[in-house]
NUPAKOL-42787 format. One line per 8 residues: for each residue x, y, z of N, C-alpha, C. Coordinates in nm, 4 decimals, padded with zeros to 6 digits. Example, Ala and Ser with C-alpha at 12.3 -4.5 7.8 and 13.67 -1.06 7.14 Angstrom:
// residues 2
01.3190,-00.5690,00.7800,01.2300,-00.4500,00.7800,01.3200,-00.3300,00.7800 ~ 01.2850,-00.2250,00.7080,01.3670,-00.1060,00.7140,01.2900,00.0030,00.7870 $
//
This chain:
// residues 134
04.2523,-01.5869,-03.1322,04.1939,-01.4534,-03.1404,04.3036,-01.3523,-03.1073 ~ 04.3054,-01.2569,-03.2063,04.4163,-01.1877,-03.1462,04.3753,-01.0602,-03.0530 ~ 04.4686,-01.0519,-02.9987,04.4422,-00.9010,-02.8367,04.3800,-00.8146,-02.8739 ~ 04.3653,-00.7404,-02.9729,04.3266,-00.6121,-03.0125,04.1421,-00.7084,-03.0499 ~ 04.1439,-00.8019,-03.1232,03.9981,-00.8503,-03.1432,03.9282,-00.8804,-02.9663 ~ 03.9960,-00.9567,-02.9100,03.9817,-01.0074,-02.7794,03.9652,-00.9247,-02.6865 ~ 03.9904,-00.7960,-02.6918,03.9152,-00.6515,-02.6140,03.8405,-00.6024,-02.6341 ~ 03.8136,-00.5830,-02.7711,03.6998,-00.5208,-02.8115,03.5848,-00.6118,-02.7956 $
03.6127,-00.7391,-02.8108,03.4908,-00.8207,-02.8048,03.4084,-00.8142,-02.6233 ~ 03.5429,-00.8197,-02.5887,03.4725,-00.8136,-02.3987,03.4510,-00.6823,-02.3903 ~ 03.5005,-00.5647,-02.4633,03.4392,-00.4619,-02.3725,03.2822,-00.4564,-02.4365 ~ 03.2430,-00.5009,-02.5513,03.1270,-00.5114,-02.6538,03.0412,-00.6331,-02.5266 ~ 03.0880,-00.7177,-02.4848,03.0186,-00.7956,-02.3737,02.9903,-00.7105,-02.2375 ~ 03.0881,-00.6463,-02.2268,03.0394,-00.5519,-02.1245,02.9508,-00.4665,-02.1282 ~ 02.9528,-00.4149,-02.2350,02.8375,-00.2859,-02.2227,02.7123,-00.3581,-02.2441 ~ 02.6754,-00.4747,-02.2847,02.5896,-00.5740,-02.2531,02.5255,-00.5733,-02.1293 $
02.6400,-00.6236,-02.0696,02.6566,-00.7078,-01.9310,02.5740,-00.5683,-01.8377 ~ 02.6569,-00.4562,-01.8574,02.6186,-00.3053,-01.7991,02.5036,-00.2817,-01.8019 ~ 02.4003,-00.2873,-01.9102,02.2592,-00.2785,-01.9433,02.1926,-00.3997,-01.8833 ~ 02.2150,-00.4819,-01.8779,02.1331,-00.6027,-01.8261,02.1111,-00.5454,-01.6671 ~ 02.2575,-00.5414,-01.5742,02.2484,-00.4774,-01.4647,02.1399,-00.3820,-01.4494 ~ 02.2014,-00.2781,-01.5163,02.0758,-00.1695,-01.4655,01.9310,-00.2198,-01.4912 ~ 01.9163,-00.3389,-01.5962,01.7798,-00.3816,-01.5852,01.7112,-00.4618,-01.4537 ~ 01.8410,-00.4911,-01.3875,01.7990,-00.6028,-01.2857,01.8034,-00.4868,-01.1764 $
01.8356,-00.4010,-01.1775,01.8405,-00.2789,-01.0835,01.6936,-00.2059,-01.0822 ~ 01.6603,-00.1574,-01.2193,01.5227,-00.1228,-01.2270,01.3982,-00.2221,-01.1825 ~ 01.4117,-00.3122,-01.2099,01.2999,-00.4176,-01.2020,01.3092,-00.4239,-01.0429 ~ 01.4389,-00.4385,-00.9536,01.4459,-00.4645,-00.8384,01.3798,-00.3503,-00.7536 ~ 01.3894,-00.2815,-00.7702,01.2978,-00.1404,-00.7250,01.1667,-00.1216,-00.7656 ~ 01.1562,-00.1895,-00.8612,01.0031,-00.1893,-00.9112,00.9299,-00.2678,-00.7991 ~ 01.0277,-00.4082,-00.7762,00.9224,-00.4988,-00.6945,00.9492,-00.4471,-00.5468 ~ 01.0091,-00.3738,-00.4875,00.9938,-00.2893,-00.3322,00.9219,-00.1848,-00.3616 $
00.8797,-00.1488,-00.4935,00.7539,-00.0292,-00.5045,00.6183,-00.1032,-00.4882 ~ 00.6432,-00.2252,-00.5621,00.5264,-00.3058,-00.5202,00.4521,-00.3560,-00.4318 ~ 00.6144,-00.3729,-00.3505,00.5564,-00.4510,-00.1363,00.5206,-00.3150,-00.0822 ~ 00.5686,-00.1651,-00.0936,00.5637,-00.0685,-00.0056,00.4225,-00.0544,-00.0789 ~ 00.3968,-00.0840,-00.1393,00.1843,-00.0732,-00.2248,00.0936,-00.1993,-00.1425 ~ 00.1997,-00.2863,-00.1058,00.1399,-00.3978,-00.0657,00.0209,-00.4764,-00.2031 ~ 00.1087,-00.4974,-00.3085,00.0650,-00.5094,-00.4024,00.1706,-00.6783,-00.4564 ~ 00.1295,-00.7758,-00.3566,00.1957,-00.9194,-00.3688,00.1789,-00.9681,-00.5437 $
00.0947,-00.9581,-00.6158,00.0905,-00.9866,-00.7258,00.2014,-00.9039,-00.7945 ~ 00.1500,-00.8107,-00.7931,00.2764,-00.7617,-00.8742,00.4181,-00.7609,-00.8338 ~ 00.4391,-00.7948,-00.7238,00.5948,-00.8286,-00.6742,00.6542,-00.9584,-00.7362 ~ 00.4920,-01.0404,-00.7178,00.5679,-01.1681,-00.8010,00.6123,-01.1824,-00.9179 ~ 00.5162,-01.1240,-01.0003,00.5161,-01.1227,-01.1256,00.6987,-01.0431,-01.1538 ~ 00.7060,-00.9466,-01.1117,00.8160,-00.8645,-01.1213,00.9492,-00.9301,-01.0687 ~ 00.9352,-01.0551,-00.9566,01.0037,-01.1642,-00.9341,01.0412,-01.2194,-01.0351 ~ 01.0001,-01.2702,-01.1331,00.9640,-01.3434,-01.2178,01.0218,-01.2487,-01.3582 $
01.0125,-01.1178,-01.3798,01.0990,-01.0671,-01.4630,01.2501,-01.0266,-01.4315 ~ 01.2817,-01.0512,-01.3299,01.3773,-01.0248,-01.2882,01.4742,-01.1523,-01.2934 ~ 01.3931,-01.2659,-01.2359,01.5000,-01.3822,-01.3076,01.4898,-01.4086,-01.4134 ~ 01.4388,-01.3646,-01.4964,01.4690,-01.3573,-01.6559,01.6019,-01.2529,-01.6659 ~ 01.6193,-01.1646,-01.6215,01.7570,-01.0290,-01.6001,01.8339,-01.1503,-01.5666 ~ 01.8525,-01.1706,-01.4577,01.9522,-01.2397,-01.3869,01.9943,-01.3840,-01.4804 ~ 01.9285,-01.4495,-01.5379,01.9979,-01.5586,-01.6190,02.0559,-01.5122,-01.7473 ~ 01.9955,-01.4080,-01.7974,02.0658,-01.3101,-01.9230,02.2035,-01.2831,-01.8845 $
02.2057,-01.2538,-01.7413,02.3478,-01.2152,-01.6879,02.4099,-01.2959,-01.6763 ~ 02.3634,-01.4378,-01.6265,02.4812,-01.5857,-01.5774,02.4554,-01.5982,-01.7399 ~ 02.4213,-01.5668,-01.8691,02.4948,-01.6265,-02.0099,02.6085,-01.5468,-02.0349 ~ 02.5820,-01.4283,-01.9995,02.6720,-01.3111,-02.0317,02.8117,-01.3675,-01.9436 ~ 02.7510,-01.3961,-01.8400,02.9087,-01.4093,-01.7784,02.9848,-01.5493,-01.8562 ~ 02.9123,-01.6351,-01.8963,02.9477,-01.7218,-01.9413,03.0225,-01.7070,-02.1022 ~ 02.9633,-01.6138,-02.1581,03.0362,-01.5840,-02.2862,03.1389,-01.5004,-02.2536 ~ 03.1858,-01.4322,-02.1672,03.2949,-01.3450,-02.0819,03.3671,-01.4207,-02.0826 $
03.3623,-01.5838,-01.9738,03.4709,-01.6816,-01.9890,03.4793,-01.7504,-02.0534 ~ 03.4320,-01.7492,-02.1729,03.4464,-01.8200,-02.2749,03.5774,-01.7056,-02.3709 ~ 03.5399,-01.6050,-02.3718,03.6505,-01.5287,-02.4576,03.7588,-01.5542,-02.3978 ~ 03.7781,-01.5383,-02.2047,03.8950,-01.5390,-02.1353,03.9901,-01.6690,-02.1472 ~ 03.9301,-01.7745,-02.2442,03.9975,-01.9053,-02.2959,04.1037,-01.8143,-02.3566 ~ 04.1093,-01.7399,-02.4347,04.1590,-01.7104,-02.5336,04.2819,-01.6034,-02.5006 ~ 04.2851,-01.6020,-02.3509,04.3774,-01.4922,-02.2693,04.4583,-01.6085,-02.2056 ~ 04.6097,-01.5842,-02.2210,04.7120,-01.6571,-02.1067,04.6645,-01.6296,-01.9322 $
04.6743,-01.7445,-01.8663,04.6640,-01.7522,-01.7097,04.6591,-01.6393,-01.6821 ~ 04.8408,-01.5652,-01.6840,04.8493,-01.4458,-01.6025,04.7176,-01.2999,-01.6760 ~ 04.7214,-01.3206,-01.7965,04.6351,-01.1695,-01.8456,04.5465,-01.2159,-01.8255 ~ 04.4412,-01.3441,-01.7685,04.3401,-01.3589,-01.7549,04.2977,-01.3109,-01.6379 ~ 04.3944,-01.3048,-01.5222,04.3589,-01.3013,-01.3837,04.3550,-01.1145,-01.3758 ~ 04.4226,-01.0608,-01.4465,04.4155,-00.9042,-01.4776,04.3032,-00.8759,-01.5429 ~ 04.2533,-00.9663,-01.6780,04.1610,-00.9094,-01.7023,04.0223,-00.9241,-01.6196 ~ 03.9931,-01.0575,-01.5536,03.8909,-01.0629,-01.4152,03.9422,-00.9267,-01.3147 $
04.0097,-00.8791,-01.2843,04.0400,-00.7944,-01.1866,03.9635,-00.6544,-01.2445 ~ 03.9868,-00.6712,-01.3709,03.8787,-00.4913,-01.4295,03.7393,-00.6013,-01.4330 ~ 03.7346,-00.6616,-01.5333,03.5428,-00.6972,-01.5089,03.5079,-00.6787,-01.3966 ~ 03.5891,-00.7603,-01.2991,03.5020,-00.6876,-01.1643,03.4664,-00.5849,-01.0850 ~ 03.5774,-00.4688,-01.1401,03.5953,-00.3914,-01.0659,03.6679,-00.3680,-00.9845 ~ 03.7688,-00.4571,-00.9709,03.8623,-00.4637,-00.8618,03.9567,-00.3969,-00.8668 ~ 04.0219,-00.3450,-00.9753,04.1252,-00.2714,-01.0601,04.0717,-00.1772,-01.1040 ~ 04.1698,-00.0500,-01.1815,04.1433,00.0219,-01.2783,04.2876,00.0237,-01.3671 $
04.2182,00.0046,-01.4802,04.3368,-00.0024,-01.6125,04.4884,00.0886,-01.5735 ~ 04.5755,00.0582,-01.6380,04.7073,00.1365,-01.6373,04.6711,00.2730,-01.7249 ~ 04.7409,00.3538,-01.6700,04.7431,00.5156,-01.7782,04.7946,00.4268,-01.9297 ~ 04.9260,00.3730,-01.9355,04.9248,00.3452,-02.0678,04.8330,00.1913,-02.1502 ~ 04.7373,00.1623,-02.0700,04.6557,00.0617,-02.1151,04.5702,00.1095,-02.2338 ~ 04.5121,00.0514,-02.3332,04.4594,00.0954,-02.4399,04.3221,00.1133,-02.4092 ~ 04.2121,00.2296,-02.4881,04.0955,00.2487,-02.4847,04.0351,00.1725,-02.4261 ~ 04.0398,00.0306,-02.5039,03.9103,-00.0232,-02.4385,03.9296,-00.1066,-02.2958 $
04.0939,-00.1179,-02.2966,04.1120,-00.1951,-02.1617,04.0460,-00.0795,-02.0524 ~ 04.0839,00.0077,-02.0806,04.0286,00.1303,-01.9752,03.8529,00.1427,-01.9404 ~ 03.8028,00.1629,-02.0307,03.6688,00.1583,-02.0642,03.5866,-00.0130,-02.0072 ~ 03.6760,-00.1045,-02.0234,03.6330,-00.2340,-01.9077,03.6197,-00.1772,-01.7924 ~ 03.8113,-00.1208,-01.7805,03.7883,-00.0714,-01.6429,03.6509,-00.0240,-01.5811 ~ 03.6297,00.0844,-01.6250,03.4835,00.1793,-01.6094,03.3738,00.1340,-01.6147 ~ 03.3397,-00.0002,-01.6466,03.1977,-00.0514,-01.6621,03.2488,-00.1452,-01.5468 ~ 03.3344,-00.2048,-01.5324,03.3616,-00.3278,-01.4496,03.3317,-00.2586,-01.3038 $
03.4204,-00.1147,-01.2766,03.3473,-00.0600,-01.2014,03.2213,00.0012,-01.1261 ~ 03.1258,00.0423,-01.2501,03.0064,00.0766,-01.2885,02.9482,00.0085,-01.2454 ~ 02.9583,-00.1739,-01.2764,02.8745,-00.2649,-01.2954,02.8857,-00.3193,-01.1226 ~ 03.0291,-00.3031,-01.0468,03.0502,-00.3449,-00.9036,02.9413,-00.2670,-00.8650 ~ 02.9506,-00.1388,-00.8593,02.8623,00.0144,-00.7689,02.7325,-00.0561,-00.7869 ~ 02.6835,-00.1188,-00.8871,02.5476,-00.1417,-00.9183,02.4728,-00.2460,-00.8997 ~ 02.5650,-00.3681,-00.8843,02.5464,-00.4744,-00.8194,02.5484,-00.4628,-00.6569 ~ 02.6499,-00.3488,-00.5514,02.5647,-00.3048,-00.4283,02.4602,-00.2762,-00.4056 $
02.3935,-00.2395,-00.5708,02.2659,-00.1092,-00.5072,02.1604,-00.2128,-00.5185 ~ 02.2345,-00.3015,-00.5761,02.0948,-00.4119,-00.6140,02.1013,-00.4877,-00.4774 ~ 02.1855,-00.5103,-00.4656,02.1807,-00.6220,-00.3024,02.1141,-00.5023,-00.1993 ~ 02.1339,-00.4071,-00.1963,02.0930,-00.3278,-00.1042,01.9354,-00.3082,-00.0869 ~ 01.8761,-00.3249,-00.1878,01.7465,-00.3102,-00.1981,01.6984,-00.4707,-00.2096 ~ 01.7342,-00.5256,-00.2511,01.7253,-00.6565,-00.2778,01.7224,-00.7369,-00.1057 ~ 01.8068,-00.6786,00.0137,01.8089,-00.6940,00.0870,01.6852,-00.6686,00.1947 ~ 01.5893,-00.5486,00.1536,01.4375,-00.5220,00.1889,01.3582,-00.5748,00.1279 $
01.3593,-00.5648,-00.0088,01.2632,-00.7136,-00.0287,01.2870,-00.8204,00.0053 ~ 01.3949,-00.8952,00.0083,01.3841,-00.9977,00.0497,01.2894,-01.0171,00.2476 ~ 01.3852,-00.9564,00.2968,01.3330,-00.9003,00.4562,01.1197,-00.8600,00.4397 ~ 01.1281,-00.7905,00.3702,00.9689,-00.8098,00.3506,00.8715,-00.9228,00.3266 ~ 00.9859,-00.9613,00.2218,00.8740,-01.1152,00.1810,00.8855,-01.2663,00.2289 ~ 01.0263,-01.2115,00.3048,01.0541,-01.3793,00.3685,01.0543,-01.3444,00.5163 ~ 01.0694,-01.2390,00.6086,01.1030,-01.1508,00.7564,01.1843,-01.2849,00.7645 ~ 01.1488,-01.3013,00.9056,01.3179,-01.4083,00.9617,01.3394,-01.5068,00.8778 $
01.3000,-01.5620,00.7691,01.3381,-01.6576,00.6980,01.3989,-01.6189,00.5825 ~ 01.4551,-01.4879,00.5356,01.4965,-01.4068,00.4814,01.6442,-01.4657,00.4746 ~ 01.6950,-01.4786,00.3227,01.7929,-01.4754,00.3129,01.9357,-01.4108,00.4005 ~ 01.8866,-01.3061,00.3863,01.9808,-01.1899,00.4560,02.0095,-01.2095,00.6365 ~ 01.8999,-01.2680,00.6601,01.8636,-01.2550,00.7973,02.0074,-01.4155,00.8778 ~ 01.9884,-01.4936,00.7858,02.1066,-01.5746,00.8331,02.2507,-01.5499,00.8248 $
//
């Protein structure tokens, strides 16, 4: 695959990857709207759409490293450093390496907000047996 195909394809996985997030973000707030209703059915149920989000995401990541076959060792470990967020692209890096950058970032900020809330539901529905709590 050549470089110029092999960017565009991951940043095209990313903006994927980006939307799925915010779906697992919405839904995750849905189900702490549900416990603060005290409305257990619908938390579950909303449990339950949410790991549907979340395995959409472990394919996504999986077709991510599946392209990164196609990157040498060293540009692979650079390009994990923007998906995650850990980096931001060089000034002379091209469009879309940059634009990873920005979602890879996007997608870090948003994966806090999900643990963050994710962290009261859990605490609600499990109290000391709560993930978080160990």
């Amino acid at each position: 695959m050549a470089e110029q195909e092999l960017w565009m394809e991951l940043l095209k996985q990313m903006h994927r990857r980006y939307g799925m997030v915010n779906e697992v973000f919405r839904v995750t707030k849905e189900i702490a709207d549900a416990l603060s209703r005290d409305d257990r059915v619908a938390a579950q149920m909303l449990l339950g759409m949410r790991q549907e989000e979340i395995d959409h995401l472990l394919e996504s990541e999986e077709k991510i490293y599946m392209l990164l076959e196609c990157a040498g060792p060293l540009e692979r470990e650079e390009i994990l450093a923007l998906l995650k967020g850990e980096r931001e692209a060089a000034k002379e890096a091209s469009f879309e390496e940059k634009k990873i950058g920005e979602i890879g970032n996007n997608i870090r900020r948003n994966l806090e907000k999900i643990r963050e809330v994710d962290r009261v539901v859990s605490v609600k529905l499990a109290g000391k047996d709560s993930f978080y709590q160990k």
